[in-house]
Steps between C-alpha positions, in 0.01 A plus 500: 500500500231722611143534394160741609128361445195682607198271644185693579648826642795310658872549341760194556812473478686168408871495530758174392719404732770322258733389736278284757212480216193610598262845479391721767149630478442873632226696500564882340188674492697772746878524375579629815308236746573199274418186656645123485226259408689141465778292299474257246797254427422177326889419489555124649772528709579124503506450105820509297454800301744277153221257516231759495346377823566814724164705376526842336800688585608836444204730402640707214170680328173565632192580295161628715165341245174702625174317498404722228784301294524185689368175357334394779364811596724532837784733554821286396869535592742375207882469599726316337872365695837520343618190669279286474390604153128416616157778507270466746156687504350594864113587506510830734219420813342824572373555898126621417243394756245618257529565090200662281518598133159712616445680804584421868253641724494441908170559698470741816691400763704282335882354610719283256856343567743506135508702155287534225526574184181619287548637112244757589389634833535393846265670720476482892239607645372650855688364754607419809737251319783498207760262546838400430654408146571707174255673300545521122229619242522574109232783565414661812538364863257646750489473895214667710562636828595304786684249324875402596717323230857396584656512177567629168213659245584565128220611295513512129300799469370642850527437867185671706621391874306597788650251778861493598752330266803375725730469148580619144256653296503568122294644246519508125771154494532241267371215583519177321232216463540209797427207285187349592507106468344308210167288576342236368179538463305416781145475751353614819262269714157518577568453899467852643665567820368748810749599795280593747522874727783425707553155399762304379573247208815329374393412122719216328597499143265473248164615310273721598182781435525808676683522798452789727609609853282688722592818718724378744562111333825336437613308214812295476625310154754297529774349257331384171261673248176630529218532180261716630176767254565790794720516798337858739586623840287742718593748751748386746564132320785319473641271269865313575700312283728213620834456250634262763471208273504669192292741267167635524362606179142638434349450194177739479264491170 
């Protein structure tokens, strides 16, 4: 069985393998540059297979669920196996180092490292900077001179590029909704937080005010989550984020 699903301005491709019993993941946004992304097999080799021990076997049908249609709200992959008469559902991760349902927009002289997604524009402005990562918008996607990005650029509607773009770049696509995840309802701190010029601060997990680093400061997060009313950089600032041990999610009011 074989299957497409869009994500964002991404196209995948998931294909059964119904011998060995597991799917290959590719990414198609070019046909002609496709590109292997991973394998998922959830087959137990050691199980007896009569006494319905050996996992799912033999994937037979596969169904792609948007988040538009998903009940969870997350891309889903249905596919049901012939042996082993089971269905399994697999929540499709998405690599996005940033997601907006607004705007994404990146002060002067500004460098990022992974994709974004952003339902409406994405705007870069003055460089020297740009980065490296994927950049998908539902609207317009804009990058002022002296900006470098290594990667792709779909726009929904218009791409005004005035740096050098070292990939793809498309105009006019389709581009479906990244899901966005669900929240419970929560609050920011009353702590504010200063980097100072040139300085340096590694913040731990938790509540805070405003937190802003000045020109020149560096911020690092680290694996946990962070409840903060505003989160700004200034010129030349820097803010890292350590995954080693896990997650780092930003919750801004």
């Amino acid at each position: 069985g074989v299957v497409l699903g869009q994500i964002g301005c991404r196209t995948y491709l998931f294909l059964g393998l119904e011998r060995i019993g597991g799917i290959m993941v590719w990414d198609m946004t070019h046909p002609d540059a496709p590109v292997y992304l991973s394998y998922i097999n959830t087959r137990d080799f050691s199980g007896d297979p009569a006494a319905s021990t050996a996992g799912d076997m033999s994937p037979e049908g596969l169904a792609f669920i948007p988040a538009a249609e998903s009940p969870n709200g997350k891309p889903l992959l249905a596919v049901a196996f012939e042996v082993s008469g089971s269905t399994t559902v697999f929540e499709v991760e998405v690599d996005h180092f940033l997601v907006s349902g607004k705007d994404i927009d990146f002060g002067r002289e500004s460098t990022f490292h992974g994709s974004m997604f952003a339902m409406d524009d994405i705007d870069i402005n003055r460089g020297p900077g740009g980065g490296h990562g994927n950049l998908c918008a539902g609207d317009d996607v804009d990058i002022a001179r002296d900006n470098a990005l290594y990667g792709d650029v779909m726009a929904g509607d218009d791409m005004h590029n005035h740096g050098t773009v070292y990939g793809s770049v498309m105009e006019g696509g389709s581009v479906v909704p990244v899901a966005l995840p669900l929240l419970a309802p929560f609050s920011a701190g009353s702590n504010d937080v200063e980097v100072p010029k040139n300085g340096s601060m590694t913040l731990t997990p938790g509540t805070y005010g405003k937190v802003e680093v000045e020109r020149g400061g560096s911020l690092y997060l680290s694996s946990g989550s962070y409840y903060v009313e505003e989160l700004d950089g200034d010129k030349n600032s820097h803010i890292e984020i350590d995954v080693t041990n896990g997650p780092v999610t930003v919750y801004i009011t």
